[in-house]
C-alpha positions as CSV (number, residue, x, y, z in Angstrom):
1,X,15.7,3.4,-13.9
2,X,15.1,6.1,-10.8
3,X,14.4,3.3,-7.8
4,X,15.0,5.6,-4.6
5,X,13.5,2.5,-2.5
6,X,16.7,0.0,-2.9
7,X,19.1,2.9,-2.5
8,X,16.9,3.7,0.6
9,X,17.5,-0.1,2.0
10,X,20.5,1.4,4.8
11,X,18.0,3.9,5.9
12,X,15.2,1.7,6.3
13,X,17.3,-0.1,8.4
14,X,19.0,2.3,10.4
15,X,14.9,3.7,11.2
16,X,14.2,0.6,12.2
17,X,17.1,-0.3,14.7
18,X,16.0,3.4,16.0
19,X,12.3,2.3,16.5
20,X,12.9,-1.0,18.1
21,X,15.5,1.0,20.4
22,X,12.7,3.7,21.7
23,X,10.6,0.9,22.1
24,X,12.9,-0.5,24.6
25,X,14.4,2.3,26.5
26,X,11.2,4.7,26.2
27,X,8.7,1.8,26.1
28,X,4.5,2.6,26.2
29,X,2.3,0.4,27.6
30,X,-0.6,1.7,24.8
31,X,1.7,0.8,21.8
32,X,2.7,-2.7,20.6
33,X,6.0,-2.5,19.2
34,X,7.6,-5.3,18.0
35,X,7.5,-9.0,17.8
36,X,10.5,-11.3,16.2
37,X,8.4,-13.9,14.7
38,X,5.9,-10.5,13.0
39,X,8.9,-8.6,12.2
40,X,10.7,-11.1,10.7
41,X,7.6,-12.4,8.1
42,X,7.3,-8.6,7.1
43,X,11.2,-8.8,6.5
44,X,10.7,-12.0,4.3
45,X,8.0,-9.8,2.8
46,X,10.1,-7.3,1.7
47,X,13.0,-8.9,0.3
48,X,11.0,-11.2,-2.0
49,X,9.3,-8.2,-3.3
50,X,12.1,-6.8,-4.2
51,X,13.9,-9.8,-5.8
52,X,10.2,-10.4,-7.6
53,X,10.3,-6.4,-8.7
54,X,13.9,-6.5,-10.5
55,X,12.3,-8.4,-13.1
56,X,8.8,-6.9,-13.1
57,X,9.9,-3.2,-13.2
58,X,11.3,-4.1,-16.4
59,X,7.7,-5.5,-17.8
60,X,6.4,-1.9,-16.1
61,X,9.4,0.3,-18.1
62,X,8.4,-1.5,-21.3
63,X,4.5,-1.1,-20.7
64,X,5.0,2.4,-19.5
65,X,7.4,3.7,-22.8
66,X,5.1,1.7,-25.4
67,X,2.5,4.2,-23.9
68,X,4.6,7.3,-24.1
69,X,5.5,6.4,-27.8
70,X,2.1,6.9,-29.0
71,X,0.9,10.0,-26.1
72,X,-0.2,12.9,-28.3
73,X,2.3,15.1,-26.0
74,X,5.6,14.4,-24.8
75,X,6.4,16.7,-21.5
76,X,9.7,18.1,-20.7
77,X,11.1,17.2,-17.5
78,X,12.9,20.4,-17.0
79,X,9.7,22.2,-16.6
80,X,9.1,22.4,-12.8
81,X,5.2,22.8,-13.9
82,X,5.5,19.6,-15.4
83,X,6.9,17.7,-12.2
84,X,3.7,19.6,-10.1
85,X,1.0,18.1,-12.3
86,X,3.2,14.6,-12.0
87,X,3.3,14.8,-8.3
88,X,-0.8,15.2,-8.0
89,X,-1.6,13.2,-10.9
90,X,0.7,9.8,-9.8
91,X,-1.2,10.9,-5.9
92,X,-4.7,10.3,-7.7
93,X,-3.6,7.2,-9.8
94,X,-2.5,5.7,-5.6
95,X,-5.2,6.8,-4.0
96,X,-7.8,4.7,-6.8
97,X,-5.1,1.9,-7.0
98,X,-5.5,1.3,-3.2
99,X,-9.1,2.3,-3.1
100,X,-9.6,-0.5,-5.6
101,X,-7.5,-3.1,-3.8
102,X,-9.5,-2.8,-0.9
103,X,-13.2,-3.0,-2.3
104,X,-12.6,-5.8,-5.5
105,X,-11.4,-8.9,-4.0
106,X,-9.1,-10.0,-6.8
107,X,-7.0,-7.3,-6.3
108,X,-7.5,-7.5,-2.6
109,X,-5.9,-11.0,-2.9
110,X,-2.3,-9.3,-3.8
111,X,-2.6,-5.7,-1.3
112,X,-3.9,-8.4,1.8
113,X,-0.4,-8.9,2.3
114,X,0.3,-5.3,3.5
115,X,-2.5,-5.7,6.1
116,X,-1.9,-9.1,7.7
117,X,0.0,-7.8,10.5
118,X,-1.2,-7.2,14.2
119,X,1.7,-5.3,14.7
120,X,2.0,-1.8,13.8
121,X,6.3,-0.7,13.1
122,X,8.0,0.1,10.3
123,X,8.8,-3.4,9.5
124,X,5.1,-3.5,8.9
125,X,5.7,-1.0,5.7
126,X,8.2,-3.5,4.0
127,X,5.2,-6.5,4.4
128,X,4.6,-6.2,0.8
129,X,2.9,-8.4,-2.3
130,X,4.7,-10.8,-4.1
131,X,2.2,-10.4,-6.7
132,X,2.8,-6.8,-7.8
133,X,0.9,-7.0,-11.7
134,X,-2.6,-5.9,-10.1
135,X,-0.6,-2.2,-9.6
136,X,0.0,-1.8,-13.4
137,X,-3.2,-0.7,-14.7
138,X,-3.6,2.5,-12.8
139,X,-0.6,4.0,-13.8
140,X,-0.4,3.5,-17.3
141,X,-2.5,6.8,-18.1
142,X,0.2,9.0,-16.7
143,X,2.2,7.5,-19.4
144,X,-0.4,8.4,-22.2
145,X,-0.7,12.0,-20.6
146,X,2.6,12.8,-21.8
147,X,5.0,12.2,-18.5
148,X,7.7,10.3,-19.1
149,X,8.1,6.5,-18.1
150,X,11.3,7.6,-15.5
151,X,9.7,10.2,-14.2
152,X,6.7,8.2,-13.5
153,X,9.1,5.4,-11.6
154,X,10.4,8.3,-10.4
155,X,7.5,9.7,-8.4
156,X,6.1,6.2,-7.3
157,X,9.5,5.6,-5.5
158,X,8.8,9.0,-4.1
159,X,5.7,8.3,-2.8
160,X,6.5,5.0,-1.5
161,X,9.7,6.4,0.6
162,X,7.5,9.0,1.9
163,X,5.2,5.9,3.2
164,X,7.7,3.8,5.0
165,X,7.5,6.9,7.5
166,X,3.9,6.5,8.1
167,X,4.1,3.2,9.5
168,X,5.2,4.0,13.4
169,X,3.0,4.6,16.8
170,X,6.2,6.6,17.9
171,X,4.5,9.9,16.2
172,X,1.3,11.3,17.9
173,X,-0.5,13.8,15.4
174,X,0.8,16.6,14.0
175,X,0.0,20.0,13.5
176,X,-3.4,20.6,12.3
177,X,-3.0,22.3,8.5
178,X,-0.2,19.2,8.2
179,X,-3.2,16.6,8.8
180,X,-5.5,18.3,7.0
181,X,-3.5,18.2,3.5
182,X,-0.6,15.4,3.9
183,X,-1.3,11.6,4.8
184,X,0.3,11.2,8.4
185,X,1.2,8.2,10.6
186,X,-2.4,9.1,12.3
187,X,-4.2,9.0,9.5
188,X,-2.5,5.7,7.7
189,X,-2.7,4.1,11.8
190,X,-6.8,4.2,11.0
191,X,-5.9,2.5,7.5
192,X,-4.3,-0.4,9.1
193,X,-7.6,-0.7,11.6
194,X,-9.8,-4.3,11.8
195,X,-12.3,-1.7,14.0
196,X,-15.8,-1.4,12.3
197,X,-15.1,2.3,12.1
198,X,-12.1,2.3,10.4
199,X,-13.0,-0.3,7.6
200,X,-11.9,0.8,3.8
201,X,-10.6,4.6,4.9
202,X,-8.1,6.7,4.4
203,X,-6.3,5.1,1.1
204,X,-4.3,8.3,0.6
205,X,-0.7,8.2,-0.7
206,X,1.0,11.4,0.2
207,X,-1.7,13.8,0.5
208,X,-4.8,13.6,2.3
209,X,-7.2,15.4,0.1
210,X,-8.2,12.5,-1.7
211,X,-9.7,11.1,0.9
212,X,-11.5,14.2,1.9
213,X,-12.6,14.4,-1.9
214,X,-14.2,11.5,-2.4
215,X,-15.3,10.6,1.0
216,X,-13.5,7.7,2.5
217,X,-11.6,10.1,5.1
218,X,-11.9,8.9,9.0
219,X,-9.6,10.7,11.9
220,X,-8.1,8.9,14.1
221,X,-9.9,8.3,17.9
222,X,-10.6,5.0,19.8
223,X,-7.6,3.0,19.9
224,X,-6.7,1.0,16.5
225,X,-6.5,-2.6,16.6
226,X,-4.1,-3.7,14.3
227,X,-4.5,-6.6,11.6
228,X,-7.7,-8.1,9.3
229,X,-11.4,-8.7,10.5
230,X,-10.2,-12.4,10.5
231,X,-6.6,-12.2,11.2
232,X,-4.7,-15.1,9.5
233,X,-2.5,-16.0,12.4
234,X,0.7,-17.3,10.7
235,X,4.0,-16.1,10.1
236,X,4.6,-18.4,6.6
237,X,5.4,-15.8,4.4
238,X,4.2,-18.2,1.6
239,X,1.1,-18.8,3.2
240,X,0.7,-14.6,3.7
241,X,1.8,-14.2,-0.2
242,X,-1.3,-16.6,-1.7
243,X,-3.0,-17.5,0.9
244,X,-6.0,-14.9,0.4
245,X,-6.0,-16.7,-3.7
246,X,-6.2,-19.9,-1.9
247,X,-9.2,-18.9,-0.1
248,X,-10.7,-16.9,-3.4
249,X,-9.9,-20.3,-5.2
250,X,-11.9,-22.5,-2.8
251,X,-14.7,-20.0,-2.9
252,X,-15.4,-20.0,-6.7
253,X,-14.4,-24.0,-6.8
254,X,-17.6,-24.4,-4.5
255,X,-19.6,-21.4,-5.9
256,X,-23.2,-22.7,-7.1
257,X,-23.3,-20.3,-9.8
258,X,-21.8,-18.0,-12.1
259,X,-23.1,-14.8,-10.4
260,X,-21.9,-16.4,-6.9
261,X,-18.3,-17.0,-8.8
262,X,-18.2,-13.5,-10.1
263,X,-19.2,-12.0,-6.6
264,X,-16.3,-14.1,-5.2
265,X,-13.7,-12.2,-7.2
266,X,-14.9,-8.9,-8.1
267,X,-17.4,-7.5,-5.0
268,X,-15.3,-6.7,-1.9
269,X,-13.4,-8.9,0.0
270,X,-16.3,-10.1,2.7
271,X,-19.4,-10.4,0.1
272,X,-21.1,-13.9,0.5
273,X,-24.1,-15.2,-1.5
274,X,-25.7,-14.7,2.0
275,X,-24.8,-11.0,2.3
């Protein structure tokens, strides 16, 4: 199994030691940097997702080739052609797995996690779910298409490296035909934004376009404050793992009716009976 992101652990690291160093000896008054207590609850993150994803990757592999055995078409990984279509084809199947983790609030209740932090670091790109089975669905037609199951794991390691870089204030924007086409640390600052502005844009993996495509783009410009709309001010990593299924929970458990129950799970994350 092709997992770049735990081979990539020492250079996470190493980035990180970097950031918090610039931070220190080339601080800016306009950035946040780093807190302990933040930092250390995305750490937590991180490491249980991937004690939680040596098993699951496993359930994924199996899903994945039972898939492949059946696809009409089986293509060959030494066809550079091939690895092209994979490459925009597993960008498509992120963009509408984090487009629909943001506006269903069932599936909001695992991807939360990644957006409970007022901080904005590269510690804030390891502050991931502990509830990772709400991801399956969207990649199982790649499967059926023909690519293989490794070279789907593959890809989504790919991506996923290439995303740890976007998490940083340390990198203003970048040239223009770069932001137009890629996803850049601009671009994925306005993802992490509670401003009214910034709400639900910008879900892009590595490329940009999608967004563009399908209208949820938004360029960065007033300042980006960091975290939810109701921030959830604690550093529990338990409590940032299942706390948003907590809330969902006591919502349905006091609904007043079926429609209100299945608002409560599958509009978006703020819908009330009220509006």
């Amino acid at each position: 199994m092709f997992d770049l992101i735990l081979h990539a652990i020492p250079v996470f690291i190493l980035c990180l030691v970097l950031e918090a160093a610039s931070f220190k000896f080339l601080p800016d008054d306009d950035e946040k940097g780093y807190e302990l207590r933040d930092s250390a609850t995305s750490l937590s993150m991180g490491l249980g997702n991937v004690f939680i994803n040596i098993g699951w990757k496993l359930a994924v592999l199996a899903a994945y080739a039972a898939l492949y055995s059946i696809a009409p078409v089986h293509l060959s990984s030494t066809n550079p052609l091939v690895w092209v279509a994979l490459f925009f084809a597993e960008d498509l199947a992120y963009y509408w797995f984090h487009r629909l983790h943001h506006e269903v609030r069932v599936l909001w209740g695992s991807h939360v996690v990644h957006h409970s932090s007022q901080f904005y670091n590269l510690t804030t790109a390891l502050r991931q779910t502990w509830t990772p089975w709400t991801a399956l669905p969207f990649w199982l037609p790649l499967a059926l298409l023909g690519f293989s199951p490794w070279m789907i794991l593959l890809q989504q390691s790919i991506s996923l490296l290439y995303q740890f870089f976007l998490h940083t204030e340390r990198v203003g924007k970048l040239p223009r035909p770069i932001e137009f086409v890629f996803n850049t640390p601009s671009h994925h600052r306005v993802h992490h934004g509670s401003n009214a502005e910034y709400l639900d844009r910008n879900y892009g993996g590595i490329l940009i376009i999608w967004d563009r495509l399908f209208g949820s783009f938004e360029p960065e410009g007033e300042r980006v404050r960091y975290g939810l709309t109701k921030n959830i001010r604690t550093h529990n990593p338990v409590t940032v793992a299942f706390g948003e299924y907590h809330a969902m929970w006591h919502d349905v458990r006091t609904a007043q009716s079926w429609r209100e129950r299945f608002g409560y799970l599958f509009r978006g994350p703020g819908w009330s009976p009220a509006g």
